[in-house]
C-alpha positions as CSV (number, residue, x, y, z in Angstrom):
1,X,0.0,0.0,0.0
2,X,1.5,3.5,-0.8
3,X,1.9,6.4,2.3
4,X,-0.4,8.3,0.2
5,X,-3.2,5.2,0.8
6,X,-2.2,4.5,4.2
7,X,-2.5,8.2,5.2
8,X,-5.8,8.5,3.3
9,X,-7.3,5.4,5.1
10,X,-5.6,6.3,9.1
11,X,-7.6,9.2,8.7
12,X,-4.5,11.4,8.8
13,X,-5.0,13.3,5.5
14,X,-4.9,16.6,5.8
15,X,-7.2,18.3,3.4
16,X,-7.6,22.1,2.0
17,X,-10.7,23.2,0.4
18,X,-9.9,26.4,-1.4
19,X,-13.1,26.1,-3.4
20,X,-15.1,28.6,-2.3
21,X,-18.6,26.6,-3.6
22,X,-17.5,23.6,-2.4
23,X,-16.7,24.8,1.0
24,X,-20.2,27.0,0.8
25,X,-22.0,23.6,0.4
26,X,-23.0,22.3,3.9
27,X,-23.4,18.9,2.7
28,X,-20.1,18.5,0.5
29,X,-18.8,19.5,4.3
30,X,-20.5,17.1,6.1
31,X,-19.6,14.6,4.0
32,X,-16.0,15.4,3.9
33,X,-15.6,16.6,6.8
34,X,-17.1,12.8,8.1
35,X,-14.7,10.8,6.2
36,X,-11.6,13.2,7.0
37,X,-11.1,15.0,10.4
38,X,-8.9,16.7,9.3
39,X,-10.1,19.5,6.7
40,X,-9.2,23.1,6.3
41,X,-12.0,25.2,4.8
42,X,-11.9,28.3,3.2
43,X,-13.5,31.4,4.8
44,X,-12.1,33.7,2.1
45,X,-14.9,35.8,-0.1
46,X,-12.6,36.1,-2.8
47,X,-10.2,33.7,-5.1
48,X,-7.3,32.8,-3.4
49,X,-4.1,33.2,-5.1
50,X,-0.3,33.8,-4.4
51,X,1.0,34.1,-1.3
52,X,-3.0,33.7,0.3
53,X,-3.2,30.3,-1.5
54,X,0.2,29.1,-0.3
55,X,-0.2,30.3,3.3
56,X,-4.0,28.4,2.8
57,X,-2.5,25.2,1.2
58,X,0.7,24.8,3.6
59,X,0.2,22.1,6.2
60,X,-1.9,20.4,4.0
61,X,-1.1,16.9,1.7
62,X,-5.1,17.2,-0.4
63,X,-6.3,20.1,-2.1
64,X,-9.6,20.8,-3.7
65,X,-9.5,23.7,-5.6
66,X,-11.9,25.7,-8.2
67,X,-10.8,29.0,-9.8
68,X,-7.7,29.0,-7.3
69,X,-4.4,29.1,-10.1
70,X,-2.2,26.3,-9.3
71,X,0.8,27.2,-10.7
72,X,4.4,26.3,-10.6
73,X,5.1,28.8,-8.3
74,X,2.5,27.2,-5.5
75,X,4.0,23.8,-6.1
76,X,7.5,24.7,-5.3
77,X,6.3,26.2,-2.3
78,X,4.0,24.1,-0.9
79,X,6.0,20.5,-1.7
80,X,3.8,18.4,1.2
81,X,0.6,18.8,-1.7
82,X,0.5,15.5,-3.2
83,X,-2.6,15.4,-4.3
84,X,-5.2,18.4,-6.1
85,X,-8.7,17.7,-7.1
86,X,-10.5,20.3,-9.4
87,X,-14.1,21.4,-8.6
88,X,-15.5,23.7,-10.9
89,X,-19.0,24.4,-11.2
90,X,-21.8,24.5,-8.0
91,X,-24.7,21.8,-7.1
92,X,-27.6,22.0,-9.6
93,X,-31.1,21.3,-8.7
94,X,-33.4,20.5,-10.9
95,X,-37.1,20.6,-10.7
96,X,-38.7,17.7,-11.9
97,X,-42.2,19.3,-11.5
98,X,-41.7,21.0,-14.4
């Protein structure tokens, strides 16, 4: 089993949710925040970026991110990020009734 498995199933993943719709979503927390006690959410209004989304990802080995820019620059500074999801877009509902 790799560290990045065996940290992901001891629970000890340390997760940062930079996506602000994500992290507006009371049940994508729930659920996360159930499977992982260890998550980070954003508070920011804005788009992180720069130095506020390296001092927001340090600490952290996950990332979800949406409109955040990952660039080469983040990488190099943040080297304990193994692993960044992409969640673009919000929750749709859709009403059947009509």
């Amino acid at each position: 089993m790799t560290r990045l498995r065996q940290a992901a199933s001891a629970g000890q993943a340390r997760i940062a949710v930079a996506s602000r719709s994500f992290a507006g979503n009371a049940a994508l927390r729930a659920e996360l925040s159930a499977r992982y006690p260890n998550v980070t959410f954003t508070e920011f209004p804005g788009i992180l970026q720069g130095d506020a989304l390296i001092a927001f990802l340090r600490g952290h080995d996950r990332a979800i991110v949406g409109l955040e820019p990952v660039d080469d620059r983040v990488l190099a500074q943040v080297p304990e990020l193994e692993v960044i999801s992409k969640f673009l877009g919000d929750l749709v509902t859709q009403d059947e009734s009509t």
